[in-house]
VOBA-1610 file (N, C-alpha, C; in pm, whole numbers, padded with zeros to 5 digits, always signed):
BEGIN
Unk+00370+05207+19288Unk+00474+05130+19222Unk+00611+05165+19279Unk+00643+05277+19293Unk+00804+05333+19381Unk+00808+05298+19524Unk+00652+05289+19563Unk+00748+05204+19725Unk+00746+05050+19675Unk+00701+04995+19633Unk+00699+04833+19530Unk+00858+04836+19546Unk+00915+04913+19468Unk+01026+04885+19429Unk+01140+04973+19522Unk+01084+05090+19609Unk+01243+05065+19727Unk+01189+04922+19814Unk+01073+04862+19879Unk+01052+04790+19926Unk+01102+04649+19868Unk+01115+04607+19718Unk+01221+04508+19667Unk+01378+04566+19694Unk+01435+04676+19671Unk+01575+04681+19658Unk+01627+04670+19851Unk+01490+04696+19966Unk+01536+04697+20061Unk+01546+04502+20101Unk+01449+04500+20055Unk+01469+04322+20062Unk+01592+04242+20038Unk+01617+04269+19890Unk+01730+04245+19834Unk+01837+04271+19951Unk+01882+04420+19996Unk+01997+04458+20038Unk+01967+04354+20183Unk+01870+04343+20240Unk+01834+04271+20378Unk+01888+04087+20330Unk+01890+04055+20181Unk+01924+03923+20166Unk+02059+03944+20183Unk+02134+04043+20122Unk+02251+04050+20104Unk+02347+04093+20236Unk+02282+04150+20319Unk+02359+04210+20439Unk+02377+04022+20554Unk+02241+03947+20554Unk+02229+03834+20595Unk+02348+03736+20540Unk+02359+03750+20415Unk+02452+03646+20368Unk+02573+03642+20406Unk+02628+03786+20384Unk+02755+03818+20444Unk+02776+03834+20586Unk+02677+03817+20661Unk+02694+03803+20783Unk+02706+03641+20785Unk+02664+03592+20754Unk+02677+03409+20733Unk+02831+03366+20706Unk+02858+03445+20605Unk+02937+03412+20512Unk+03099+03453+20651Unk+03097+03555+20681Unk+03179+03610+20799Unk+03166+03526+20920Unk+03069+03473+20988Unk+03042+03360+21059Unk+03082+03171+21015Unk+03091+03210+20873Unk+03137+03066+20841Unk+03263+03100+20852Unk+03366+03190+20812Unk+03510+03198+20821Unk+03557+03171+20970Unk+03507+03241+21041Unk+03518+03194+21209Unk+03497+03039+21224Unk+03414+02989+21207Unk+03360+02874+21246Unk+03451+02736+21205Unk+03425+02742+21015Unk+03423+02648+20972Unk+03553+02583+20953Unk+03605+02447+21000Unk+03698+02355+21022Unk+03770+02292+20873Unk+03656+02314+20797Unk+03709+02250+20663Unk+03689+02358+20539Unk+03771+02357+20429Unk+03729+02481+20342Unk+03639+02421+20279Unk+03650+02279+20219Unk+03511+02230+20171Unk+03379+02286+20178Unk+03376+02276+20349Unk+03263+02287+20410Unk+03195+02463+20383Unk+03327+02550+20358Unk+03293+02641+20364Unk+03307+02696+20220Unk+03345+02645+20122Unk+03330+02661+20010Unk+03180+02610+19976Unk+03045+02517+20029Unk+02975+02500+19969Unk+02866+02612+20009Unk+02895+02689+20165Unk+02816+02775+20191Unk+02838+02893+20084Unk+02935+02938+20039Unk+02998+03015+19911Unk+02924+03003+19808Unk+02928+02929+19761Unk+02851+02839+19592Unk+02725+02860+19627Unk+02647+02821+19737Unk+02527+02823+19773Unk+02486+02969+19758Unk+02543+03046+19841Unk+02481+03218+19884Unk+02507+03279+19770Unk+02635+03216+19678Unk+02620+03280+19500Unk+02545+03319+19396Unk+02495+03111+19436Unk+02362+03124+19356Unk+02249+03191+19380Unk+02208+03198+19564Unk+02055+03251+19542Unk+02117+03359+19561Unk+02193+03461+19563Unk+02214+03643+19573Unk+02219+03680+19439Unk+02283+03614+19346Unk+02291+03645+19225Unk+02179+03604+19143Unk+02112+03509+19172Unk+02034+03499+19063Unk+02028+03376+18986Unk+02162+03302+18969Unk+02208+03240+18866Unk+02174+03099+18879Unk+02193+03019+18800Unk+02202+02903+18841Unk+02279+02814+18848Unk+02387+02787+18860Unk+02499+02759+18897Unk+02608+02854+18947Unk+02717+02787+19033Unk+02803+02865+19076Unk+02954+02745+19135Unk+03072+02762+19097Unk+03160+02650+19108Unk+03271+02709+19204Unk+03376+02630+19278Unk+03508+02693+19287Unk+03630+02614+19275Unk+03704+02640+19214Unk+03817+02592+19181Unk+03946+02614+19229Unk+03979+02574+19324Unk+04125+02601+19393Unk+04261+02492+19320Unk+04359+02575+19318Unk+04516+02548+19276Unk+04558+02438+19333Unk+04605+02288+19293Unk+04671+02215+19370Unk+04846+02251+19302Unk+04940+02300+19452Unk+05055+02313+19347Unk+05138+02218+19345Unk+05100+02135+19384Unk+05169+01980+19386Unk+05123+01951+19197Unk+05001+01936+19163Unk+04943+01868+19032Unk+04954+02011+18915Unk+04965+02123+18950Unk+04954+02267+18859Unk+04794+02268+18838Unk+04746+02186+18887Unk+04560+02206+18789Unk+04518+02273+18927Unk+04363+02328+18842Unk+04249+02376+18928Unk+04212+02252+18958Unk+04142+02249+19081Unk+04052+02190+19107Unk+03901+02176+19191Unk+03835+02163+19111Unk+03654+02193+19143Unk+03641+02163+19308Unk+03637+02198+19423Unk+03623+02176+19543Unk+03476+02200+19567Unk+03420+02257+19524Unk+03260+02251+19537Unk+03217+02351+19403Unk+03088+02286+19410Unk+02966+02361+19301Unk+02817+02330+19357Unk+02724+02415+19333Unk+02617+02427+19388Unk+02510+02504+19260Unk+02397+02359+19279Unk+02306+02383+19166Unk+02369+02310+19019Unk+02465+02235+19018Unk+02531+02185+18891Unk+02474+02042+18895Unk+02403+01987+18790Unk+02331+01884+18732Unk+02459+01786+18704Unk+02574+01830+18621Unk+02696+01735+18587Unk+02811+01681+18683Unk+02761+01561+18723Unk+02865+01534+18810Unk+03005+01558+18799Unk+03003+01571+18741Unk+03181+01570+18653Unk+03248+01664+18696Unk+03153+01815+18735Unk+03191+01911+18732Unk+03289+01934+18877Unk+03233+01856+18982Unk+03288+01821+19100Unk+03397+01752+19129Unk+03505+01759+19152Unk+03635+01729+19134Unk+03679+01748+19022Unk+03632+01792+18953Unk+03690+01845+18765Unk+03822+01901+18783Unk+03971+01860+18719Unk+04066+01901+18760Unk+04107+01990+18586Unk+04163+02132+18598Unk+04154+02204+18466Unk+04302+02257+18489Unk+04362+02245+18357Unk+04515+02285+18355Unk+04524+02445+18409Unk+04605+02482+18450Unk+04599+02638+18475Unk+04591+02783+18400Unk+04574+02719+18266Unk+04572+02809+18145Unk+04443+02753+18074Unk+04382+02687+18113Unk+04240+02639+18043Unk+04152+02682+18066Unk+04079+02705+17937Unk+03941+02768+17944Unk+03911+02845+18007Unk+03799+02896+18034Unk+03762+03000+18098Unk+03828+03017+18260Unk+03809+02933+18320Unk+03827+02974+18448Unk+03966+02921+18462Unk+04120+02868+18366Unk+04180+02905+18356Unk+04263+03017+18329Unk+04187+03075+18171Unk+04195+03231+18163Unk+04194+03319+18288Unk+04093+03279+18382Unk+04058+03402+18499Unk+04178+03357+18567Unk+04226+03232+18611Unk+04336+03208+18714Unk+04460+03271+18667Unk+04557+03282+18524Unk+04642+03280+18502Unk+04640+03452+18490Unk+04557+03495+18446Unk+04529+03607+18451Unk+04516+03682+18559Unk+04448+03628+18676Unk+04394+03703+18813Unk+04329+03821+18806Unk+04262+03852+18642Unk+04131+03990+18667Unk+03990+03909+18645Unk+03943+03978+18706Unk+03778+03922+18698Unk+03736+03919+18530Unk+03629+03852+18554Unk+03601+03824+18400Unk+03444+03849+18383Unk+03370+03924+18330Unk+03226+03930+18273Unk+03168+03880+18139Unk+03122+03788+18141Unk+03081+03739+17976Unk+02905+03707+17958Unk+02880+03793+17860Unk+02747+03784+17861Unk+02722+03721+17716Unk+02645+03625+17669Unk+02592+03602+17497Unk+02603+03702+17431Unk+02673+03660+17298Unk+02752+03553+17284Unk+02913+03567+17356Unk+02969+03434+17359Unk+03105+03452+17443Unk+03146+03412+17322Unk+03319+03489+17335Unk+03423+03492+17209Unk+03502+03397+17293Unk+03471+03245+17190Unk+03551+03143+17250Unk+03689+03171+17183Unk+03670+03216+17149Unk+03865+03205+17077Unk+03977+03298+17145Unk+03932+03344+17285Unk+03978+03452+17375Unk+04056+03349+17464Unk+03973+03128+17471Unk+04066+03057+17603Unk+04086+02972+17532Unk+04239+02946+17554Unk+04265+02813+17547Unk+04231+02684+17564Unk+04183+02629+17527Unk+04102+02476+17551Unk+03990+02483+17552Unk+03921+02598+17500Unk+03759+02601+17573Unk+03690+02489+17558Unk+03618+02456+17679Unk+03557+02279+17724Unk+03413+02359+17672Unk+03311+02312+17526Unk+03188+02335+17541Unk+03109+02316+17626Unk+03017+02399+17637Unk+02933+02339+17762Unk+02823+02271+17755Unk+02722+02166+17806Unk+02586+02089+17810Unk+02526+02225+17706Unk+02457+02314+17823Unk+02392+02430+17752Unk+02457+02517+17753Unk+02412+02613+17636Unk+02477+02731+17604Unk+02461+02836+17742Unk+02610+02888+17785Unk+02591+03035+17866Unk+02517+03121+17804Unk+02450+03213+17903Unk+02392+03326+17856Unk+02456+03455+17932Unk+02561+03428+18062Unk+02619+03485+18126Unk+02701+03446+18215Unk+02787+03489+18226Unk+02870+03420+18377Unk+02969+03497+18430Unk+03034+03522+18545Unk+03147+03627+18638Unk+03231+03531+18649Unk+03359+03503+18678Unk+03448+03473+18728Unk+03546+03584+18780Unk+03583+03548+18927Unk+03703+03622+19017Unk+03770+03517+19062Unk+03924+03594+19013Unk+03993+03498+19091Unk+04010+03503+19254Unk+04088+03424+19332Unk+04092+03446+19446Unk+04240+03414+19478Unk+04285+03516+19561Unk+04426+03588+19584Unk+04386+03551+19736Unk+04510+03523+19766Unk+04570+03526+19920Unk+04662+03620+19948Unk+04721+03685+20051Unk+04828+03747+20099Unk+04942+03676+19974Unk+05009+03586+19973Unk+05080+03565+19927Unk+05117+03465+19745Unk+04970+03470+19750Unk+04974+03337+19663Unk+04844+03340+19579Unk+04840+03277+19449Unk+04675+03246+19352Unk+04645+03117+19410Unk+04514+03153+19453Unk+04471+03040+19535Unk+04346+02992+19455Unk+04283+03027+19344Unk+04218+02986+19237Unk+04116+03065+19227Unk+03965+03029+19155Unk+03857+03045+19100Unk+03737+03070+19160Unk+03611+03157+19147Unk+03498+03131+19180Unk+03449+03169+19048Unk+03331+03103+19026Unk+03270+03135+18900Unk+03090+03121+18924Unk+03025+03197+18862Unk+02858+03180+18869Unk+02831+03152+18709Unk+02737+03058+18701Unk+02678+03047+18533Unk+02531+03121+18500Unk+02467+03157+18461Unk+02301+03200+18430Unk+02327+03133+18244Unk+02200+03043+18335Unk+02171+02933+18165Unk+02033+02940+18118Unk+02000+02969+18208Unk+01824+02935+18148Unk+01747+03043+18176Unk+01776+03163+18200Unk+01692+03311+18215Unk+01760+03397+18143Unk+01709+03524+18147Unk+01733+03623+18085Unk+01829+03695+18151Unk+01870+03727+18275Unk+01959+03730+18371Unk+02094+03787+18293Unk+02114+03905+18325Unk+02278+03896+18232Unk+02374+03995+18344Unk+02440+03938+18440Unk+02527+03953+18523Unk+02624+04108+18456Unk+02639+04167+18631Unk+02681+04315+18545Unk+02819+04366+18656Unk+02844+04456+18632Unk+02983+04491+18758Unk+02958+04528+18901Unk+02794+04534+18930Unk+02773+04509+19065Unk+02786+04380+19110Unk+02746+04248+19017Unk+02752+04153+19073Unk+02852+04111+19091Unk+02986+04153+18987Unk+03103+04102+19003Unk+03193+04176+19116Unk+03159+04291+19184Unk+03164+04329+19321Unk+03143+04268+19413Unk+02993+04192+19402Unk+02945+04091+19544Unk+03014+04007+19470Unk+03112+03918+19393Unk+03132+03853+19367Unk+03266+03848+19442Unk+03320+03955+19434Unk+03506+03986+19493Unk+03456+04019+19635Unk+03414+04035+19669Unk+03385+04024+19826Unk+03352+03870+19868Unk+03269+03785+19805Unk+03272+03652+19820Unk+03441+03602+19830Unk+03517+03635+19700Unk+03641+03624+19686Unk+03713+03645+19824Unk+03690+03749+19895Unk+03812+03773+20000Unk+03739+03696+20066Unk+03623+03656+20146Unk+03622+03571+20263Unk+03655+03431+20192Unk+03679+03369+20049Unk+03711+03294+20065Unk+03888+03240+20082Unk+03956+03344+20031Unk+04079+03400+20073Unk+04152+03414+20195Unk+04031+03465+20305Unk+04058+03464+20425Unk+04070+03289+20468Unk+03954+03267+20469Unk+03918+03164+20510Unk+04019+03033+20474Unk+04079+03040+20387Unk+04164+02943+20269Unk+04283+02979+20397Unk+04344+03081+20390Unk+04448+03124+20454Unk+04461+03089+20637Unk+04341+03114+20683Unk+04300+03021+20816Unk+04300+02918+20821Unk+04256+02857+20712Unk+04253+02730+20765Unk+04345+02683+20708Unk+04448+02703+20691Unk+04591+02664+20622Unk+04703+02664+20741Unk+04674+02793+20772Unk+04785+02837+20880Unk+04708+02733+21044Unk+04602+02702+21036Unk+04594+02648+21126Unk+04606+02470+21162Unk+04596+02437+21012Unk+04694+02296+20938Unk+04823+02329+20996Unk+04896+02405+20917Unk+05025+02409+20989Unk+05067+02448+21125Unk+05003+02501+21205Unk+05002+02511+21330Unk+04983+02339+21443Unk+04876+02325+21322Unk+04834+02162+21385Unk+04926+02032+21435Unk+05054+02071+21254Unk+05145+01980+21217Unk+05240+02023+21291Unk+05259+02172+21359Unk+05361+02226+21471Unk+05346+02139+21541Unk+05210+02142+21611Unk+05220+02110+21771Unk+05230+01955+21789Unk+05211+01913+21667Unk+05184+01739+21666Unk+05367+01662+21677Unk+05437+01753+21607Unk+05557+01768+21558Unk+05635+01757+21717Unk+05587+01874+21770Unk+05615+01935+21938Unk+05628+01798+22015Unk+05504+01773+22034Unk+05450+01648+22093Unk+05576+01529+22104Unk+05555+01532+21954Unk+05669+01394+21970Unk+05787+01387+22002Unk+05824+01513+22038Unk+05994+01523+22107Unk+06018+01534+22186
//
């Protein structure tokens, strides 16, 4: 039974060393944050467990979050879902910027606006995500339908998700504006 189980925790760490090698290869690569926000949501869900996983970035033109990808979410809605910056849960986490752990039951009277959900949580992490200079919004994982109850290791792999998406946000920003330099250049 004890090699059973270093032989699962080596598996595990072999899923997890893979992902983040992915995940570090998508920051290099990927052209759009979209694109690289769904590899995010994706490697959330199957590392963690959970079944759902969303992200929500800051428009500061509108003040709202807004849902830029989710992976494993049944409600369409949830996808472009635009949430005031003090709302609900994953407002709480933005305005706030500390990670958040909530396992059954959750004390709704802790967010402002709380939006009920389809099904009841049984757990969920939210980290915010910080740039060098700026709140650049949300990642969040849900566990709805298992026994699963998310703990401060996961919300570790969770803030490491956080900085490559941080990085990545920040690359491909600065390289927008680099874009609008040279286009700028061009025409003079």
């Amino acid at each position: 039974i004890n090699d059973r189980i270093r032989i699962d925790k080596l598996h595990y760490k072999n899923e997890l060393l893979v992902s983040i090698l992915n995940l570090l290869k998508a920051v290099v690569n990927e052209q759009k944050i979209e694109n690289f926000l769904d590899i995010v949501t994706e490697n959330a869900c199957k590392l963690l467990k959970v079944n759902y996983s969303s992200c929500f970035l800051y428009n500061e033109k509108t003040k709202l979050l807004e849902c830029i990808s989710s992976y494993n979410v049944s409600n369409s809605n949830i996808l472009n879902a635009k949430i005031l910056e003090k709302s609900g849960i994953i407002g709480f986490v933005f305005e706030k910027m500390q990670p958040l752990l909530l396992n059954d039951p959750i004390d709704r009277s802790m967010f402002n606006d709380y939006i009920p959900k389809e099904l009841p949580i049984k757990s969920a992490g939210c980290i915010p995500l910080i740039g060098m200079n700026k709140k650049i919004g949300v990642l969040n994982v849900t566990v709805i339908d298992n026994d699963r109850l998310l703990d401060e290791d996961d919300l570790s792999l969770l803030k490491v998700m956080g900085f490559f998406i941080a990085t990545a946000y920040e690359k491909l920003e600065n390289l927008d504006k680099l874009n609008k330099l040279m286009s700028k250049l061009e025409e003079e």
